[in-house]
N, C-alpha and C positions, 0 to 999 in steps of 0.2 A: 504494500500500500504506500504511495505517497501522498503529498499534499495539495490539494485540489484547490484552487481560489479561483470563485465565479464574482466578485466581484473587484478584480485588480484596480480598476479604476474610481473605487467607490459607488456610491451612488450616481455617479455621471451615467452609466450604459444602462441599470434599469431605466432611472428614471425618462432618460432617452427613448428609451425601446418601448414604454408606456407610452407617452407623448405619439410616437410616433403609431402605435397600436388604434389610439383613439382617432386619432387624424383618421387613418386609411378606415377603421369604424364606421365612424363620421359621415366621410363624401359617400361612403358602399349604403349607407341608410338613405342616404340624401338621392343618389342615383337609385336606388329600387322604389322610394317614393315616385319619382318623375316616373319609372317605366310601368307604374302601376295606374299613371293618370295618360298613359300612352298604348297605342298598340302598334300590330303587324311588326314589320323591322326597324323601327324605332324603339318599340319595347326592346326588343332583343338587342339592340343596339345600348339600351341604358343597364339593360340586366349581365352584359358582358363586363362592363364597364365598373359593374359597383363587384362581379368576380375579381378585375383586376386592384380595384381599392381594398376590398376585404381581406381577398387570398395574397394578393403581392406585396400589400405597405402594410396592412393591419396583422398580418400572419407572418409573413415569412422575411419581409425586411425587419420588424421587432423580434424576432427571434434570433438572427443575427448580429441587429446592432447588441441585443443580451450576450451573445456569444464571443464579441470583443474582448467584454469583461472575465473571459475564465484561461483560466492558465493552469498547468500542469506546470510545479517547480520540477525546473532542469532539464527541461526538454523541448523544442521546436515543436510547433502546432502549424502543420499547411492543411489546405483543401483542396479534396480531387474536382475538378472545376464542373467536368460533365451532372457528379453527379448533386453538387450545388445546384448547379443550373436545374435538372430536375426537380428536384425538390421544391424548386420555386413555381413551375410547373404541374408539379403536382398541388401543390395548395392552391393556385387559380381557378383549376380543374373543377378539385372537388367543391370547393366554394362557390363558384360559377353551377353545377350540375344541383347542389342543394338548395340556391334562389330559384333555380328553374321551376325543380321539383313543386317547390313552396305557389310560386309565381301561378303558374298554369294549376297549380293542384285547386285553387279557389279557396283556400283557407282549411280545407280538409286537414282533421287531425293524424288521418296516417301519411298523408302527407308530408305535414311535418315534420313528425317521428323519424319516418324513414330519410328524408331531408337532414337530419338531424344526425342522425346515426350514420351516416351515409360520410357528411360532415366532418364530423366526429374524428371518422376512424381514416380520413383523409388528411386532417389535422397532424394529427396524432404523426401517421405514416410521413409525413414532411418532417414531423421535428426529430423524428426517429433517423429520416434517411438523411437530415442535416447532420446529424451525429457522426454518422456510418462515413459521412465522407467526410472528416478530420482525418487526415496523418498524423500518430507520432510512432515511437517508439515504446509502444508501451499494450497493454492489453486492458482491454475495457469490457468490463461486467455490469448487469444491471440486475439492483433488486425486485421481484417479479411482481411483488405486492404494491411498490411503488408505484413502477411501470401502470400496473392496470388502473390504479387511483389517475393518475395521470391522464390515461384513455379516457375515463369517465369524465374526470373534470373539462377534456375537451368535446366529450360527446352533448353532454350538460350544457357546455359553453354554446354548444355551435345549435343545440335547438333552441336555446333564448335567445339567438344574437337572428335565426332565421321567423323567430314570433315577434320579434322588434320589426323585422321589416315589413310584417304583415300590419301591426299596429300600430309604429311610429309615423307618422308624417308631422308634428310641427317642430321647429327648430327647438324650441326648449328641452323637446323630447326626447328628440332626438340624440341631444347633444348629454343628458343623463344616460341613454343607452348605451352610447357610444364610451363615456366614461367606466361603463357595466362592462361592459363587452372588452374592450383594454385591458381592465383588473382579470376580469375571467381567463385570455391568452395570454397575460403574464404568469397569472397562475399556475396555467398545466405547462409553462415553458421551463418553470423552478422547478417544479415538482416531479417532471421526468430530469429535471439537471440531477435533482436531491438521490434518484435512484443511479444514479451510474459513480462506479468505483472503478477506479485506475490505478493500474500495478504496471510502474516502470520497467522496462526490462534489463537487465544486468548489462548487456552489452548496447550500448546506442548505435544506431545503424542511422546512414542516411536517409529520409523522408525526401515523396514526391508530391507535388502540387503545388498551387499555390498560396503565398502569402494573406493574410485577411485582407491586410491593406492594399495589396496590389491587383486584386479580383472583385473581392466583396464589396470594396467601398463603391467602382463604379459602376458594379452590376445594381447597387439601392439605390446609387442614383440616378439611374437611368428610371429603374422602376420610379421611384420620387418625383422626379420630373411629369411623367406619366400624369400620375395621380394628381399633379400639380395644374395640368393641361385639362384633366376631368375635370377640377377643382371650377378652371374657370367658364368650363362649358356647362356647369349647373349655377353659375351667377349670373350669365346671361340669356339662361333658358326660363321661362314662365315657370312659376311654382304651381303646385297640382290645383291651390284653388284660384291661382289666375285663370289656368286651362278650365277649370266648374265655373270660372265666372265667364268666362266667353263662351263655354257653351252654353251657358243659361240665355245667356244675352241672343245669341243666335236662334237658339229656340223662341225665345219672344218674338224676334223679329219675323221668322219663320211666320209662327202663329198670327201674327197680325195679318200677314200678306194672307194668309190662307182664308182668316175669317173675311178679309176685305171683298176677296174674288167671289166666298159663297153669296154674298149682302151682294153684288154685283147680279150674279146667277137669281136669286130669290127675288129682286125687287129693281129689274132693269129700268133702266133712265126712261121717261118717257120721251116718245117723238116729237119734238117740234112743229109746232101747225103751222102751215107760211097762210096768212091771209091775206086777198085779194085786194088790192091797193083800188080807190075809188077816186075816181077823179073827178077834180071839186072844182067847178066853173067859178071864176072869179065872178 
């Protein structure tokens, strides 16, 4: 056994990795609002979009910038890049596949569930396989009881973060959710850290991949950027009850024109009588 520290730089990488959880939270609640006051490929256009905020900045870039902060005393820590990249991948996926489910499901409770679960164990599966692709020199075990806590708290996590998005729509709400939902992904991000134990090995060998800093920082910030770009294509798009108030408004107008035409139909103009001009001898 050696000594393990997930938090080298103090509190700077949590509280970072929270911060940035809620953001991508946030815009993922804010976009499945718009796709829910939208349809045909528009829908599926905002419902992509809040995969990319939820699964890429609110999951898998906070679970990284967390993983800044840990270190293994005395030995070199790289990442295989391919299967970083996946894993980013995979949490889009499954977080895109679980709004869908929820989205089209119409509020249905197995919907959820299975959205949820689905979620869950997609969650889970990214922060496991972010694991899986660190290098060192060293051998890594996990305890099994932990581990499953871990699972749950992300299955748990991910069916109240996809019932936020069935029932948040106002910004106040929103933005409580979104702080819910943060605390929840940091949660099962610690608590599968809490179960893995690391036994250096006698001999150090060189490791392959790469650096955190020379892969990860511009892979989050490309995602970032992204999310940055969503960020400003939902401040300049109508909120869901601008779109209920213009369509009210249309229907009004709609309605008037209809009732005008039947009052037309029913009670047509009468004809003009031309009468015969008499001429008047002076």
């Amino acid at each position: 056994m050696t000594a393990v520290n997930h938090f080298t730089y103090g509190l700077l990488t949590p509280l970072l990795a929270y911060v940035m959880s809620c953001i991508g939270s946030m815009l993922g609640l804010r976009l499945t609002a718009q796709a829910h006051a939208s349809r045909g490929g528009a829908r599926v256009r905002w419902l992509l979009g809040a995969a990319i905020s939820i699964g890429g900045t609110g999951v898998w870039v906070m679970h990284f910038i967390a993983m800044m902060g840990f270190e293994v005393e005395g030995i070199q820590i790289k990442y295989d890049v391919w299967l970083t990249a996946a894993s980013a991948v995979v949490a889009i996926v499954v977080v895109g596949t679980g709004l869908f489910l929820v989205s089209y499901g119409r509020g249905r409770v197995i919907a959820l569930l299975g959205g949820g679960l689905l979620t869950g164990l997609g969650v889970a599966s990214m922060h496991y396989l972010g694991m899986y692709a660190m290098n060192m020199s060293a051998h890594v075990s996990y305890d099994r009881l932990t581990v499953g806590a871990s699972v749950a708290i992300a299955i748990v996590a991910s069916t109240v973060a996809l019932w936020f998005t069935l029932r948040v729509k106002r910004p106040i709400w929103i933005t409580g959710a979104a702080l819910v939902m943060g605390l929840a992904v940091a949660g099962m991000h610690y608590t599968g850290m809490y179960a893995m134990h690391v036994s250096v090995d006698p001999e150090a060998s060189p490791v392959s991949g790469a650096d955190a800093l020379d892969f990860l920082v511009p892979l989050m910030t490309v995602i970032s950027l992204i999310t940055l770009t969503m960020l400003l294509m939902v401040i300049l798009s109508p909120s869901e009850e601008e779109l209920h108030e213009d369509a009210e408004l249309v229907a009004k107008l709609e309605l008037r024109r209809r009732t005008a035409q039947q009052q037309q139909l029913t009670y047509p103009a009468p004809v003009p009588q031309h009468q015969p001009m008499q001429a008047r001898r002076r």
